[in-house]
C-alpha positions in Angstrom: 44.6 -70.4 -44.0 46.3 -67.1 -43.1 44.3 -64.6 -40.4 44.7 -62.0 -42.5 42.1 -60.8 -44.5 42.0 -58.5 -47.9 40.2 -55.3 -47.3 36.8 -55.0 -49.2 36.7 -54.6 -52.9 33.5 -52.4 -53.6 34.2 -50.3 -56.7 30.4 -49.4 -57.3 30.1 -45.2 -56.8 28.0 -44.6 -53.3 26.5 -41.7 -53.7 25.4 -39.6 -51.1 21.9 -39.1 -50.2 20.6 -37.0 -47.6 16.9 -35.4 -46.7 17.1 -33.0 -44.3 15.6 -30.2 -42.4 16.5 -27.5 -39.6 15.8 -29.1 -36.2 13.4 -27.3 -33.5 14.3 -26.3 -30.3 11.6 -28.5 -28.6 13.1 -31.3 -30.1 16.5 -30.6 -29.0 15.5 -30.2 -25.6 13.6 -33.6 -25.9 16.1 -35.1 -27.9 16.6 -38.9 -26.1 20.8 -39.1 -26.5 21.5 -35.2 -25.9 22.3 -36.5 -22.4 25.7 -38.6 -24.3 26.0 -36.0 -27.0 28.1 -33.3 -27.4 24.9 -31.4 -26.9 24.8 -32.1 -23.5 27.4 -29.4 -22.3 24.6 -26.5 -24.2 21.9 -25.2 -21.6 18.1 -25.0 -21.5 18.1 -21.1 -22.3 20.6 -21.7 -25.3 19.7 -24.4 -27.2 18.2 -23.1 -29.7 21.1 -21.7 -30.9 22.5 -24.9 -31.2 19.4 -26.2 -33.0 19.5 -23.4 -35.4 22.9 -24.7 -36.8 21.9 -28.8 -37.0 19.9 -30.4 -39.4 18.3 -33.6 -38.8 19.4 -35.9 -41.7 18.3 -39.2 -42.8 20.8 -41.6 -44.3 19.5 -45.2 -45.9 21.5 -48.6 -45.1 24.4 -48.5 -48.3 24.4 -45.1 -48.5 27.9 -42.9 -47.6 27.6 -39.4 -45.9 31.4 -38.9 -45.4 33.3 -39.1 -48.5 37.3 -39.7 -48.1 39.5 -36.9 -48.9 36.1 -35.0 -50.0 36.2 -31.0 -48.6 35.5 -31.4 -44.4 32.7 -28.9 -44.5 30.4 -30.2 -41.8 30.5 -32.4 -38.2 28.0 -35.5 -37.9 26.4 -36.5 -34.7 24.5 -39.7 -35.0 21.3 -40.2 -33.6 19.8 -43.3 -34.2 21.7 -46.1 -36.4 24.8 -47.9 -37.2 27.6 -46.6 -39.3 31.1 -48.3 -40.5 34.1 -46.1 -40.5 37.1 -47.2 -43.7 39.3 -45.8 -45.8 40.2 -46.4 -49.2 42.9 -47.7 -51.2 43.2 -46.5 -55.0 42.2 -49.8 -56.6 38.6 -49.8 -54.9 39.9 -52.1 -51.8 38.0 -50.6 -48.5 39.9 -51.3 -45.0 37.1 -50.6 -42.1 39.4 -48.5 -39.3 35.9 -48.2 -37.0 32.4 -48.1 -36.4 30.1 -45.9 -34.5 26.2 -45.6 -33.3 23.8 -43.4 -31.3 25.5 -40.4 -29.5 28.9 -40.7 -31.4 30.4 -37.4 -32.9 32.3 -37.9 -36.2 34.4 -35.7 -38.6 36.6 -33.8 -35.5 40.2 -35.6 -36.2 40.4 -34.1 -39.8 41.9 -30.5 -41.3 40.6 -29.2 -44.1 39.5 -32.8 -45.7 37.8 -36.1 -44.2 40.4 -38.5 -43.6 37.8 -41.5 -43.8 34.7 -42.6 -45.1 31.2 -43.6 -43.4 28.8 -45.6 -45.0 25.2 -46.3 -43.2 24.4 -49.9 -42.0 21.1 -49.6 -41.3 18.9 -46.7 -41.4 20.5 -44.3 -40.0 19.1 -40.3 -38.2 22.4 -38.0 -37.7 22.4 -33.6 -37.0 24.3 -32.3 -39.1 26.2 -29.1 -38.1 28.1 -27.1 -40.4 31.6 -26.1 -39.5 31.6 -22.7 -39.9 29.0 -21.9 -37.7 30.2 -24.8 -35.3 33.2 -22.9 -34.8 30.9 -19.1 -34.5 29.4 -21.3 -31.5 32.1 -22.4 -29.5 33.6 -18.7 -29.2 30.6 -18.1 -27.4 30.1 -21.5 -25.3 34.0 -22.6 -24.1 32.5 -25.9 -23.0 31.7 -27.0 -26.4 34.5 -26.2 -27.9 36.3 -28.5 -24.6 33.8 -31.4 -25.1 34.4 -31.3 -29.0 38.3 -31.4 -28.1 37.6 -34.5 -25.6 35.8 -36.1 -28.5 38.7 -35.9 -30.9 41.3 -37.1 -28.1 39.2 -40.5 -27.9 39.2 -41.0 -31.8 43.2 -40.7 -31.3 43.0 -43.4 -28.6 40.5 -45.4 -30.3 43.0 -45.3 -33.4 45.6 -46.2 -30.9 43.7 -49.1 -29.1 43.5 -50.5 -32.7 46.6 -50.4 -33.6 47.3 -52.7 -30.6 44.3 -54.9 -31.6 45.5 -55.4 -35.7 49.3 -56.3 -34.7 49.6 -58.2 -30.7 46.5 -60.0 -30.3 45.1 -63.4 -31.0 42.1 -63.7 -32.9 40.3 -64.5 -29.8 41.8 -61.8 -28.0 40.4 -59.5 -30.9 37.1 -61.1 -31.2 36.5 -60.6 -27.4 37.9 -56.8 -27.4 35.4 -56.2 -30.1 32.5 -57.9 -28.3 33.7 -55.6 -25.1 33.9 -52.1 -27.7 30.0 -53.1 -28.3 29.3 -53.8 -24.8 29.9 -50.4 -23.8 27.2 -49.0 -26.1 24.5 -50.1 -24.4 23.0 -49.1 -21.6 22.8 -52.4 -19.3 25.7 -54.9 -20.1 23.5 -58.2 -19.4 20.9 -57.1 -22.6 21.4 -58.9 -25.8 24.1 -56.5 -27.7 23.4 -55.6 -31.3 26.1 -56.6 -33.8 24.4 -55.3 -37.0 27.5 -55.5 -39.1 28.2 -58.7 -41.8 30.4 -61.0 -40.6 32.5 -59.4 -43.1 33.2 -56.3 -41.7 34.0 -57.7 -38.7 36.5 -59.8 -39.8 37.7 -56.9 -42.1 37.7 -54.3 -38.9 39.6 -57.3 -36.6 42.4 -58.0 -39.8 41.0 -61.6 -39.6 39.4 -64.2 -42.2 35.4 -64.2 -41.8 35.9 -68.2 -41.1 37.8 -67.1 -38.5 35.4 -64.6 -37.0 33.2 -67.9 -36.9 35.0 -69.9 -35.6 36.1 -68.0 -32.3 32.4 -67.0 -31.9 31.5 -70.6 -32.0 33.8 -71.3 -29.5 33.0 -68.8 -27.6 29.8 -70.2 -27.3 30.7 -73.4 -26.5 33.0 -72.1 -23.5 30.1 -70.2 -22.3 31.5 -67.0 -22.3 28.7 -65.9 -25.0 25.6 -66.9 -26.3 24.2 -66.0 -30.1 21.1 -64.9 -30.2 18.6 -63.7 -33.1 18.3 -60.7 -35.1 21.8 -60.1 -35.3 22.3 -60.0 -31.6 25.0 -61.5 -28.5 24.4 -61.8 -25.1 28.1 -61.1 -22.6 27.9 -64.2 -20.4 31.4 -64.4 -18.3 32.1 -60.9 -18.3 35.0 -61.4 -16.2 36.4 -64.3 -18.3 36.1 -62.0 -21.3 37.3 -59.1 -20.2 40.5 -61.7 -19.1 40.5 -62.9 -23.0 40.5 -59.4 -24.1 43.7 -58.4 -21.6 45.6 -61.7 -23.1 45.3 -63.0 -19.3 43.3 -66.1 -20.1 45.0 -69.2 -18.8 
């Protein structure tokens, strides 16, 4: 059986659905991930500003809130949740290009239309910011507008980084560079680390077969490396060996 998997086939409409209201500045200033958010670069004395222009939006698991090629009126940053990054091909195939959680800023690397899709995993709490008065903000705080640019120069090298992943590594190698692109969302590497997505979008994200994706986990269990635990969750056990796997330096 080939590696190479088709992209998703979901031809159902995904409407968005959104409930939101203007945040406080209390909350901002409170707020738990401002500290690994573009938010962070705002001071004390002006966030409310900031808050004036974001508006706390819930999003259920299913549900888009980025629509491809749809008018790119508005930034996202995510606040709480898990979200899956594709684009689509015109016969209702979905390829997954990338997926993001708590602190991650999306909707930077695109002109005057989105350029991919986002569909919540889970329940999911985002600000959003409009882009007009985004851009009203950052003549008046440079350091925004530098940390938004920084945040659009990683999804280039996240794009590029994948690019390397779909076409010179091994499954393993993939498998074990994904595992490492998760560790580095939480805050202590030895915790259990969250892996909310299906089996399927993993294998469709690493260009492999999901049999595949279960088999490499498998043995990666069995060499110790990993161990699988509940809820969806995997716990980094040979860091150095995988971070060798990852590198294609495994002997």
């Amino acid at each position: 059986m080939s590696d190479q998997t088709t992209c998703q086939r979901d031809a159902r409409p995904r409407r968005l659905i959104l409930a939101g209201a203007h945040r406080q500045p209390g909350y901002c200033l409170s707020c738990g991930i401002r500290a690994q958010s573009v938010c962070s670069v705002i001071d004390d004395d002006d966030i409310a500003r900031l808050a004036e222009t974001a508006v706390e939006t819930l999003v259920l698991p299913g549900r888009s809130f980025i629509e491809e090629g749809a008018p790119a009126t508005d930034f996202y940053n995510i606040t709480s949740g898990n979200v899956k990054l594709f684009k689509a091909l015109p016969d209702g195939r979905r390829q997954i290009t990338g997926f993001a959680t708590t602190g991650h800023f999306l909707g930077l690397a695109v002109s005057d239309l989105y350029a991919f899709g986002a569909e919540a995993i889970d329940t999911v709490r985002l600000c959003r910011f409009s882009r007009a008065r985004m851009r009203l903000l950052m003549d008046d705080f440079p350091r925004l507008e530098r940390r938004l640019l920084a945040e659009a120069s990683n999804e280039l090298v996240a794009a590029q980084n994948q690019m390397l992943l779909l076409g010179r590594k091994t499954a393993r190698e993939r498998v074990a560079s994904f595992l490492l692109e998760r560790v580095r969302e939480v805050p202590n590497p030895s915790e259990d680390v969250p892996l909310p997505m299906t089996r399927s979008d993993m294998a469709d994200y690493l260009g492999l077969t999901i049999e595949t994706v279960s088999r490499t986990l498998s043995w990666m269990r069995t060499e110790r490396l990993v161990t699988i635990g509940k809820g969806h969750t995997v716990r980094i056990t040979a860091m150095e060996r995988l971070h060798a796997l990852a590198a294609g330096e495994a002997g």
